[in-house]
N, C-alpha and C positions, 0 to 999 in steps of 0.2 A: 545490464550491459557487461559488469565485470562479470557475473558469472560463466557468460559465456565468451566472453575471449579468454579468460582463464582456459572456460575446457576445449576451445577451440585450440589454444595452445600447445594442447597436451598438459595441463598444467592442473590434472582431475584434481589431487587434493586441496589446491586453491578454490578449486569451483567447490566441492564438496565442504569448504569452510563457508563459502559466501552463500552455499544454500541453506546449511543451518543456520546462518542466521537471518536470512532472507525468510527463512522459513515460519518463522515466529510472527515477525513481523503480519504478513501475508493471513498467518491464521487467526490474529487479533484483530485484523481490520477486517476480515471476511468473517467474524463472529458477528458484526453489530447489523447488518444488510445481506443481499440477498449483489452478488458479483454484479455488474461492476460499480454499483451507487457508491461503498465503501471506497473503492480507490478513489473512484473520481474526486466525493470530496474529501479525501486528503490530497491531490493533487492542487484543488482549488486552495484547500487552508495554506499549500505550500509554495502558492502565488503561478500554479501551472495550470490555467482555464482551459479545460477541455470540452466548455462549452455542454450545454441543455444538454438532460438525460431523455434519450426517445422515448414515447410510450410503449409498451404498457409500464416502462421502470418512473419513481415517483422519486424525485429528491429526498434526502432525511430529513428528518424534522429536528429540532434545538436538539431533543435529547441523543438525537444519532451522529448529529455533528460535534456535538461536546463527546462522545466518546470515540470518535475518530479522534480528536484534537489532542483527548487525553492518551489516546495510543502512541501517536506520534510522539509526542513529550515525552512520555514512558521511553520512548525507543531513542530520544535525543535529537529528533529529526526537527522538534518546534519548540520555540519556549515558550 
């Protein structure tokens, strides 16, 4: 959301700060899963339930959760 009221504002170098580091984030958690299984459960581990993934997408298993978990941490977002 801040990115883009930053560049809604006119306030490009703002947004261009908030996307490098948005941008990290995004390609660590889009390395363990196939889009959206990876957000989702970090939204869940960060208490924001978005509820059952449809088919054909299949929840993570321990080991894809535990490295969602550890991305977040990594990025300060969970302890």
């Amino acid at each position: 959301k801040a990115l883009v009221s930053a560049f809604d504002a006119g306030k490009v170098s703002e947004a261009i700060a908030w996307h490098k580091k948005l941008f990290h984030l995004s390609r660590d958690l889009l390395s363990v899963s196939t889009n959206p299984i990876p957000l989702k459960t970090a939204m869940k581990l960060l208490g924001r339930d978005t509820g059952e993934l449809r088919l054909p997408l299949w929840p993570l298993d321990t080991t894809g959760e535990t490295k969602v978990a550890a991305t977040l941490q990594a990025y300060g977002l969970m302890k």
